[in-house]
PDB file of the backbone (N, CA, C, O) and the ligand in Angstrom, with CONECT records:
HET     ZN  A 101       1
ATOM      1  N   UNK A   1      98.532  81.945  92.412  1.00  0.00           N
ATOM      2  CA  UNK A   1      99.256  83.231  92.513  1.00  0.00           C
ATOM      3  C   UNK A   1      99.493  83.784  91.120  1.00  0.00           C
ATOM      4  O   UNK A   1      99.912  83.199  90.122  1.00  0.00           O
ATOM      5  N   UNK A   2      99.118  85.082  91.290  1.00  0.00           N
ATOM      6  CA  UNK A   2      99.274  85.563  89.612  1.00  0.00           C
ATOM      7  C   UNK A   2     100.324  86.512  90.076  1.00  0.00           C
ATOM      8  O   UNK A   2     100.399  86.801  91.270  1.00  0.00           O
ATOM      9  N   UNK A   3     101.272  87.092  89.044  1.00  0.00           N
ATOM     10  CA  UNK A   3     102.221  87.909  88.850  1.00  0.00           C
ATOM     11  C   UNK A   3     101.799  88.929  87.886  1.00  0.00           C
ATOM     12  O   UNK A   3     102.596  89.786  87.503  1.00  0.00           O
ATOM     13  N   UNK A   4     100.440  88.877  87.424  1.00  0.00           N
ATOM     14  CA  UNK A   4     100.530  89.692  86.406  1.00  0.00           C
ATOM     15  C   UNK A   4     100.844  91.652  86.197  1.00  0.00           C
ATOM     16  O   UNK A   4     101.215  92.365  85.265  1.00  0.00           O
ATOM     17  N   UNK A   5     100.518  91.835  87.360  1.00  0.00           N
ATOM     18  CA  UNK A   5     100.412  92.774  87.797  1.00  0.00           C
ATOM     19  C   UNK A   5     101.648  93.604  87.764  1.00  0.00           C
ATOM     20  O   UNK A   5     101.477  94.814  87.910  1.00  0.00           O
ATOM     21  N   UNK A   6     102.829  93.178  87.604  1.00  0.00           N
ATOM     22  CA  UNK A   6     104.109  93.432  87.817  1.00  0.00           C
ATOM     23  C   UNK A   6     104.898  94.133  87.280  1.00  0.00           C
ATOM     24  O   UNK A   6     106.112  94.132  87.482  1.00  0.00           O
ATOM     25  N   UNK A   7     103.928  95.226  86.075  1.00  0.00           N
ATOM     26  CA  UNK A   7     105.012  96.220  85.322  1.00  0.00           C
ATOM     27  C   UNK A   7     104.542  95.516  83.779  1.00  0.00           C
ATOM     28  O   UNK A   7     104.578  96.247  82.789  1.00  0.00           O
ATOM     29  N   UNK A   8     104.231  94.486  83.679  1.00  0.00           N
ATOM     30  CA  UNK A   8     104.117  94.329  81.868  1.00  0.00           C
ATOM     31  C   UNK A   8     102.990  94.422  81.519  1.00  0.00           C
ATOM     32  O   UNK A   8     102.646  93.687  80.594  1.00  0.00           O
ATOM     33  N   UNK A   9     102.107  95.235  82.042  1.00  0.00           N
ATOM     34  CA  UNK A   9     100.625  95.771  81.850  1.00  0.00           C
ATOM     35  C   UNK A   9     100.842  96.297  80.766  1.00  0.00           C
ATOM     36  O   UNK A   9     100.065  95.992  79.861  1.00  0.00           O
ATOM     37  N   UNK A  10     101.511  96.877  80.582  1.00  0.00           N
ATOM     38  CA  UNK A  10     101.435  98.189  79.428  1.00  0.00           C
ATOM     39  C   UNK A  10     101.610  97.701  78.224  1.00  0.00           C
ATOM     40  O   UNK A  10     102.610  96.986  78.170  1.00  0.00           O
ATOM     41  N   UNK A  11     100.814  97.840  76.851  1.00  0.00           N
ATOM     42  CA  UNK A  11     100.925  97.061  75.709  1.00  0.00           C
ATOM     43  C   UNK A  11     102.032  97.916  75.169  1.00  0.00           C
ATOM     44  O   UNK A  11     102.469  98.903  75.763  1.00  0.00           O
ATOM     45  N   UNK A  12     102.447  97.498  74.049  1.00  0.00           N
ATOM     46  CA  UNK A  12     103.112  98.568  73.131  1.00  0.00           C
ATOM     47  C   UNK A  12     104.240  99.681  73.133  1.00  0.00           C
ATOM     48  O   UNK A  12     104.661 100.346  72.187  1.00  0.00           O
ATOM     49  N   UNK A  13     104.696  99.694  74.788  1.00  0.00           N
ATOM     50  CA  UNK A  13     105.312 100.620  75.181  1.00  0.00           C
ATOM     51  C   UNK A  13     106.615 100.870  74.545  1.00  0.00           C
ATOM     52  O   UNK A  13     107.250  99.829  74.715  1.00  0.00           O
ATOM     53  N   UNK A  14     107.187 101.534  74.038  1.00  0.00           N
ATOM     54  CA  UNK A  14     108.627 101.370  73.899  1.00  0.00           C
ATOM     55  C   UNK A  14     109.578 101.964  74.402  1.00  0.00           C
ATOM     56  O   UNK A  14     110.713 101.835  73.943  1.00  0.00           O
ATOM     57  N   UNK A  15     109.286 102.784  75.515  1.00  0.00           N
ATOM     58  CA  UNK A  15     109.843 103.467  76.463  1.00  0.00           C
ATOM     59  C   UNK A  15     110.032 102.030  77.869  1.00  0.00           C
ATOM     60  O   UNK A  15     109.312 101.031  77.903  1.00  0.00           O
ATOM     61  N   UNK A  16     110.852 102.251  78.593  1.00  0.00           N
ATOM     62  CA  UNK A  16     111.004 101.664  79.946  1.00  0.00           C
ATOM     63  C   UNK A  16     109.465 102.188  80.753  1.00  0.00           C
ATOM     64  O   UNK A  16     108.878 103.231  80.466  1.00  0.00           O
ATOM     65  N   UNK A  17     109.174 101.543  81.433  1.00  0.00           N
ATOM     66  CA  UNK A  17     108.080 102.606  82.494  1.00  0.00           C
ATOM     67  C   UNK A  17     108.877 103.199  83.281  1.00  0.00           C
ATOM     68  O   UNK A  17     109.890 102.767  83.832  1.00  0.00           O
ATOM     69  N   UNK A  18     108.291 104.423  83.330  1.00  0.00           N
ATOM     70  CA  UNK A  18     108.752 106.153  83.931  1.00  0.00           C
ATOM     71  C   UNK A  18     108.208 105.937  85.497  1.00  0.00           C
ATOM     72  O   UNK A  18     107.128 105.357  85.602  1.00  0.00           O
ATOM     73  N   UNK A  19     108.720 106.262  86.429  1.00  0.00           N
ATOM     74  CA  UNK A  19     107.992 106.412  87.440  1.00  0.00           C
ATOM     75  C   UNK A  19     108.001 107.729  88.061  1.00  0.00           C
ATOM     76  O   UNK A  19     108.949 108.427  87.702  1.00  0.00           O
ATOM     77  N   UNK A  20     107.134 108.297  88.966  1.00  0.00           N
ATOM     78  CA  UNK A  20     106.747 109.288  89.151  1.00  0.00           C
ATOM     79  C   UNK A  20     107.739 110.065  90.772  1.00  0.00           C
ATOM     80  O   UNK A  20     107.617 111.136  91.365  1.00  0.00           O
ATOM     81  N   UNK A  21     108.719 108.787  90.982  1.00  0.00           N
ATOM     82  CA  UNK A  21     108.954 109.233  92.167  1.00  0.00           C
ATOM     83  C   UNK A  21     108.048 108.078  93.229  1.00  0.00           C
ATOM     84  O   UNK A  21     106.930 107.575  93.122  1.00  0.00           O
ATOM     85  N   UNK A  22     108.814 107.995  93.960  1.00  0.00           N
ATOM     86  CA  UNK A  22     108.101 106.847  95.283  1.00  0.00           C
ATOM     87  C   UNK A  22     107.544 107.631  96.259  1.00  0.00           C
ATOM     88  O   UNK A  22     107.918 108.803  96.265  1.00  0.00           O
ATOM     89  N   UNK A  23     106.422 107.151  97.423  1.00  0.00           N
ATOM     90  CA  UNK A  23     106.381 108.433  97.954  1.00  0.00           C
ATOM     91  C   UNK A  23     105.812 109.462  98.215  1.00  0.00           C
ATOM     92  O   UNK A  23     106.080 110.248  99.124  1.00  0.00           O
ATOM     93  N   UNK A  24     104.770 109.541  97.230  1.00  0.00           N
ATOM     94  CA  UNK A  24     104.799 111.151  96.606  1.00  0.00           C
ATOM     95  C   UNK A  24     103.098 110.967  97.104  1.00  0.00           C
ATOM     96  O   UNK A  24     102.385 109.964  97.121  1.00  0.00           O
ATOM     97  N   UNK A  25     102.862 112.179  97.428  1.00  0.00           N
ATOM     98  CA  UNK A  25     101.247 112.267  98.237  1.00  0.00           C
ATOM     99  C   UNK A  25     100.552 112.701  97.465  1.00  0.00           C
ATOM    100  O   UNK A  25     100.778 112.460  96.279  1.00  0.00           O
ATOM    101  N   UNK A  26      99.390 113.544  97.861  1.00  0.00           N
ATOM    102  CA  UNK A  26      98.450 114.099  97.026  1.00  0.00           C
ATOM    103  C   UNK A  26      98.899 115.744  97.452  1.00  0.00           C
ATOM    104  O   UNK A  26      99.462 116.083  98.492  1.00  0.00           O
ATOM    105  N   UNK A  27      98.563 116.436  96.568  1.00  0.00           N
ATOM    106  CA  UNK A  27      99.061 118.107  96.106  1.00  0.00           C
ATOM    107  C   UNK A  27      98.378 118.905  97.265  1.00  0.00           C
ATOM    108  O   UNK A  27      98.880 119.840  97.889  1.00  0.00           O
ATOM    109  N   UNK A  28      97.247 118.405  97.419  1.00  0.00           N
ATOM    110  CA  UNK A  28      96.125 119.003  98.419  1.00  0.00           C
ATOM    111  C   UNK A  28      96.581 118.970  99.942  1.00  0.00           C
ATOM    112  O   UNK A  28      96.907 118.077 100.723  1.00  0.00           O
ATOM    113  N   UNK A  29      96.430 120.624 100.019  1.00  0.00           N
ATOM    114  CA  UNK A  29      97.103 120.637 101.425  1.00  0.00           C
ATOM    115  C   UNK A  29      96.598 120.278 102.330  1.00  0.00           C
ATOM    116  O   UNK A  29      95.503 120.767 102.609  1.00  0.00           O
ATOM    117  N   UNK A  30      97.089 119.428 103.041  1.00  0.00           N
ATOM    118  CA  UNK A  30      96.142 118.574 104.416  1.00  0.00           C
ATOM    119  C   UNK A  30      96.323 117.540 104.044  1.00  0.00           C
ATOM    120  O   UNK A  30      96.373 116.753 104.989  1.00  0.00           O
ATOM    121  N   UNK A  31      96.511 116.908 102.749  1.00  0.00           N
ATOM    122  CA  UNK A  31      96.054 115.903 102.265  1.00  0.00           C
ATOM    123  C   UNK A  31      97.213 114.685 102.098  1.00  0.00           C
ATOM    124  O   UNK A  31      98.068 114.890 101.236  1.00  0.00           O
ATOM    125  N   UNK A  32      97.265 113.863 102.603  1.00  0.00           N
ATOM    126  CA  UNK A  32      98.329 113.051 102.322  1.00  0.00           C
ATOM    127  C   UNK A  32      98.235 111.682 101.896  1.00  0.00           C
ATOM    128  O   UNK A  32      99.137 110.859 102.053  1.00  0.00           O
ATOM    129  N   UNK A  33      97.093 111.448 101.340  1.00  0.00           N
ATOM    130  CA  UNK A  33      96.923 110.102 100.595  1.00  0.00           C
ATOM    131  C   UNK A  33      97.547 109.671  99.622  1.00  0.00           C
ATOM    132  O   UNK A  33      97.037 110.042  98.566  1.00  0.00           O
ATOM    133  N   UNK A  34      98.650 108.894  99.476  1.00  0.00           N
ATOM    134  CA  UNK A  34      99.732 108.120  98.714  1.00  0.00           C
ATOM    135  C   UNK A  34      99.365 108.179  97.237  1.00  0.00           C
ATOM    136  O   UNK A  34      98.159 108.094  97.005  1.00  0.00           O
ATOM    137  N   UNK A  35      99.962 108.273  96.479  1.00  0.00           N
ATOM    138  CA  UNK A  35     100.161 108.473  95.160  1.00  0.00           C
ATOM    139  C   UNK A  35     100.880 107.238  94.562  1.00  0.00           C
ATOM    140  O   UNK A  35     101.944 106.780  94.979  1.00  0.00           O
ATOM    141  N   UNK A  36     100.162 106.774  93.544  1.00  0.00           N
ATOM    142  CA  UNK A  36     101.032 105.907  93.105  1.00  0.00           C
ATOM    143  C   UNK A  36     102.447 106.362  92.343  1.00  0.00           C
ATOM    144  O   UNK A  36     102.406 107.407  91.694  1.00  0.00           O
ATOM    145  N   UNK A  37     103.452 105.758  92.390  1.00  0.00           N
ATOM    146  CA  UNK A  37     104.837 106.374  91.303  1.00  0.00           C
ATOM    147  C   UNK A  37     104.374 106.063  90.499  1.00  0.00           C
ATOM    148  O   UNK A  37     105.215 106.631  89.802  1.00  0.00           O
ATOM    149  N   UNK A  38     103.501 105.474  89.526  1.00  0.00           N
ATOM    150  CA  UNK A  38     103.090 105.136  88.378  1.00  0.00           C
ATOM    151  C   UNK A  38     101.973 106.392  87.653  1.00  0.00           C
ATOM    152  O   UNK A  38     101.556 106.617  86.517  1.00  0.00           O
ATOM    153  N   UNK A  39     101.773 107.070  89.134  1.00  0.00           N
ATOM    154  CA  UNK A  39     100.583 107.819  88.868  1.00  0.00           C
ATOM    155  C   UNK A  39     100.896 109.467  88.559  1.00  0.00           C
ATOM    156  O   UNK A  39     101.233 110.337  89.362  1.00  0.00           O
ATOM    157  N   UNK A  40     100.715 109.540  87.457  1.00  0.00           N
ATOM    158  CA  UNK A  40     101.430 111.065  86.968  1.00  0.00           C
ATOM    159  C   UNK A  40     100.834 112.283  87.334  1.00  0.00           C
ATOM    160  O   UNK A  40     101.146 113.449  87.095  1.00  0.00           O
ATOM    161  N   UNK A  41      99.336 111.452  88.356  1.00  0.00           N
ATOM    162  CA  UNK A  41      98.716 113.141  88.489  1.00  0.00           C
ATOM    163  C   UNK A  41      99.540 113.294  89.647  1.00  0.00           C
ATOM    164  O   UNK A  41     100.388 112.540  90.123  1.00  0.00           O
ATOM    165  N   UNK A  42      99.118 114.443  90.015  1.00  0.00           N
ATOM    166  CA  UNK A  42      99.225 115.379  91.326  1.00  0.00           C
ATOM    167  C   UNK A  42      98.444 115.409  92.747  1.00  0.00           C
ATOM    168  O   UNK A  42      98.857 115.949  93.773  1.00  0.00           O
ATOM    169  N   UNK A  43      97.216 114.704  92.579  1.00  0.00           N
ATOM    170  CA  UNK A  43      95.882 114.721  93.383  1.00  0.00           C
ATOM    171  C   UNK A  43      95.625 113.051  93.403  1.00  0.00           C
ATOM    172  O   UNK A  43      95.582 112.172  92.543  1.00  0.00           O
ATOM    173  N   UNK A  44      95.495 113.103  94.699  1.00  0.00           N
ATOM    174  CA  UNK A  44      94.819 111.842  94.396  1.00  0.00           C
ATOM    175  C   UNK A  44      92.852 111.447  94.650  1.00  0.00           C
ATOM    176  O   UNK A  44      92.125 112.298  95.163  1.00  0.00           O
ATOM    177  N   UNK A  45      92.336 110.150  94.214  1.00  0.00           N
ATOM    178  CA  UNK A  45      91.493 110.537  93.752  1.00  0.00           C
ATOM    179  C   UNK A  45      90.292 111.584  94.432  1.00  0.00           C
ATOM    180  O   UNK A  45      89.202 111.780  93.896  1.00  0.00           O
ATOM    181  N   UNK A  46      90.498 111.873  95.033  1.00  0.00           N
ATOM    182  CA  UNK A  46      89.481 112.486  96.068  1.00  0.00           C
ATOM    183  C   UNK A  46      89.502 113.856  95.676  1.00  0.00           C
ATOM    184  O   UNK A  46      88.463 114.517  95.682  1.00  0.00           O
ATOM    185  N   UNK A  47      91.112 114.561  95.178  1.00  0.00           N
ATOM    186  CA  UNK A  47      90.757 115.803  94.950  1.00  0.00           C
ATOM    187  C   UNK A  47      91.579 116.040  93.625  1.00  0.00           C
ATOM    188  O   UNK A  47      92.237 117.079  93.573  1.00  0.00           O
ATOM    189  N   UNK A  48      91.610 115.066  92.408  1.00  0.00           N
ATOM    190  CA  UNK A  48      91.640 115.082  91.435  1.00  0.00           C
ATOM    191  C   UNK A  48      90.941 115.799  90.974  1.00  0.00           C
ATOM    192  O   UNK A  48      89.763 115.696  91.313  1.00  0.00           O
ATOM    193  N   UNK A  49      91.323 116.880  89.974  1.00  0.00           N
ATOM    194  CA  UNK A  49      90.315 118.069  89.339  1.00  0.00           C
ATOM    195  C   UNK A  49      89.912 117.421  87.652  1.00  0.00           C
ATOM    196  O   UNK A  49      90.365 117.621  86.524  1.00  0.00           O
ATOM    197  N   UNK A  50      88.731 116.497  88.287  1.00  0.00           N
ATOM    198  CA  UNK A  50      88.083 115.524  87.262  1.00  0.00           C
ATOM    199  C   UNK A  50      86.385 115.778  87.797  1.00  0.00           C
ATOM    200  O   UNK A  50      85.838 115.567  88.879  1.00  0.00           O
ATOM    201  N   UNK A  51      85.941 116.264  86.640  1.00  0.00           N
ATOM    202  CA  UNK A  51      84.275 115.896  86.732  1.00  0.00           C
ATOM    203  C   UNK A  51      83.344 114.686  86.900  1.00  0.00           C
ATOM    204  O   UNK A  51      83.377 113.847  86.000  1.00  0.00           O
ATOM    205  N   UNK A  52      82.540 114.494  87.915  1.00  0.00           N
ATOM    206  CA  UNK A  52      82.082 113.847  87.993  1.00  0.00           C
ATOM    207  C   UNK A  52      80.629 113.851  87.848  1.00  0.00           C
ATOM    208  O   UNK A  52      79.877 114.266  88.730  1.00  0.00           O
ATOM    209  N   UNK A  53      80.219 113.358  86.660  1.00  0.00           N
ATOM    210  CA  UNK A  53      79.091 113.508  85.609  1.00  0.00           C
ATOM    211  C   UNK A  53      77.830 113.695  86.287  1.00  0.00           C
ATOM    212  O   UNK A  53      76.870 114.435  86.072  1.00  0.00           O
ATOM    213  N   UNK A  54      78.207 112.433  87.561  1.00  0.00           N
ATOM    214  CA  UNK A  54      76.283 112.015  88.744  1.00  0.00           C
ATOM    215  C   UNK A  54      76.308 112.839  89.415  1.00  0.00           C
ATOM    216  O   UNK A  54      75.329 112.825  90.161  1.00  0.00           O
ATOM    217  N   UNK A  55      77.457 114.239  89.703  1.00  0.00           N
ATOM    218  CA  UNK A  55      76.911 114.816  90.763  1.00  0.00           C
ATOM    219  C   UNK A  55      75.861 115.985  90.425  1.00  0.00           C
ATOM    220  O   UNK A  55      75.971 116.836  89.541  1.00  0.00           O
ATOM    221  N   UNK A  56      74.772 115.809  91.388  1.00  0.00           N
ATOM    222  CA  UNK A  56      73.846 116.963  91.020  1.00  0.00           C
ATOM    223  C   UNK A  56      73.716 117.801  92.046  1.00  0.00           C
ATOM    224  O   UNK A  56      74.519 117.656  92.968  1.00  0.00           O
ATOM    225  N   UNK A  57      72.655 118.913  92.155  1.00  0.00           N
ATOM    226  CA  UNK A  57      72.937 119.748  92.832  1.00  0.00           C
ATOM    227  C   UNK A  57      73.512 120.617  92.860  1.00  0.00           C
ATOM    228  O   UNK A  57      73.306 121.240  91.818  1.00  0.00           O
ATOM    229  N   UNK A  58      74.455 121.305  93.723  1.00  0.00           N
ATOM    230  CA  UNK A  58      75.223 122.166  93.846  1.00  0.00           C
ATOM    231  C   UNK A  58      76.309 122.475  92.631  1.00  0.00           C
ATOM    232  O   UNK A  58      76.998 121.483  92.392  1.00  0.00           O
ATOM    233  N   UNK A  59      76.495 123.176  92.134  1.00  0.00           N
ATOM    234  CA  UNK A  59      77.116 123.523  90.843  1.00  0.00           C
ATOM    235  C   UNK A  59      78.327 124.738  91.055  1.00  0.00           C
ATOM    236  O   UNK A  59      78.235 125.965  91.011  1.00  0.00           O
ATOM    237  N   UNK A  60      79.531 123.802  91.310  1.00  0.00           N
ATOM    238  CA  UNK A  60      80.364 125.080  92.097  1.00  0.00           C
ATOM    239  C   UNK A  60      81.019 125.505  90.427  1.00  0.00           C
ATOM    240  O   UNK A  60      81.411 124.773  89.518  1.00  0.00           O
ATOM    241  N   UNK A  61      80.909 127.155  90.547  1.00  0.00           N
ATOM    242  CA  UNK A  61      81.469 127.705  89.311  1.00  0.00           C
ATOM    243  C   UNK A  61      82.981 127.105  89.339  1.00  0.00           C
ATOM    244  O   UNK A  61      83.537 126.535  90.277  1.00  0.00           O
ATOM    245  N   UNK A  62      83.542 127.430  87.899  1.00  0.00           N
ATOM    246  CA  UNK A  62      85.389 126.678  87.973  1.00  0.00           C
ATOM    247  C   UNK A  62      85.993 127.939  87.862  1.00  0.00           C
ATOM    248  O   UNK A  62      85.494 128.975  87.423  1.00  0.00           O
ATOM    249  N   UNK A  63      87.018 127.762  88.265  1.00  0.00           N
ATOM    250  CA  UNK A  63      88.060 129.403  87.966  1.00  0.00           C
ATOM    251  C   UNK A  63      87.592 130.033  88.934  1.00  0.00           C
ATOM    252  O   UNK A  63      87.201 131.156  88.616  1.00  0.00           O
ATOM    253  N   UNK A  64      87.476 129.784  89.938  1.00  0.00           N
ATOM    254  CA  UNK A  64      87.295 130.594  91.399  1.00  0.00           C
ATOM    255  C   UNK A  64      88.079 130.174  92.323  1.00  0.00           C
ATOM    256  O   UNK A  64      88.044 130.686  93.442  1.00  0.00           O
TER     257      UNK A  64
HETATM  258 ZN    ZN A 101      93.970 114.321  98.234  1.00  0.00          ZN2+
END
């Protein structure tokens, strides 16, 4: 059994870890896939507004 996982991940920190709120879903309406409190975005990963380099094809303009 490892414990490592438990909050002392973070090297160097000198802040407490912040949490984001418990709870908290994804921004996307319809969308309710759990968010980590650790996790400061808004989206989770599915409609995280992050590029994804392999996709080819279809090339949806941004700012629309
Ligand atoms: Zn989502």
């Amino acid at each position: 059994m490892t414990d490592t996982m438990k909050g002392t991940a973070i090297k160097g920190a000198t802040r407490p870890s912040r949490d984001f709120g418990e709870g908290r879903v994804c921004s996307e309406s319809g969308c309710d896939t759990r968010l980590s409190r650790y996790n400061k975005r808004e989206y989770c990963y599915s409609h995280a507004p992050v590029k994804y380099p392999r996709v080819r094809g279809r090339i949806l303009p941004e700012g629309t």
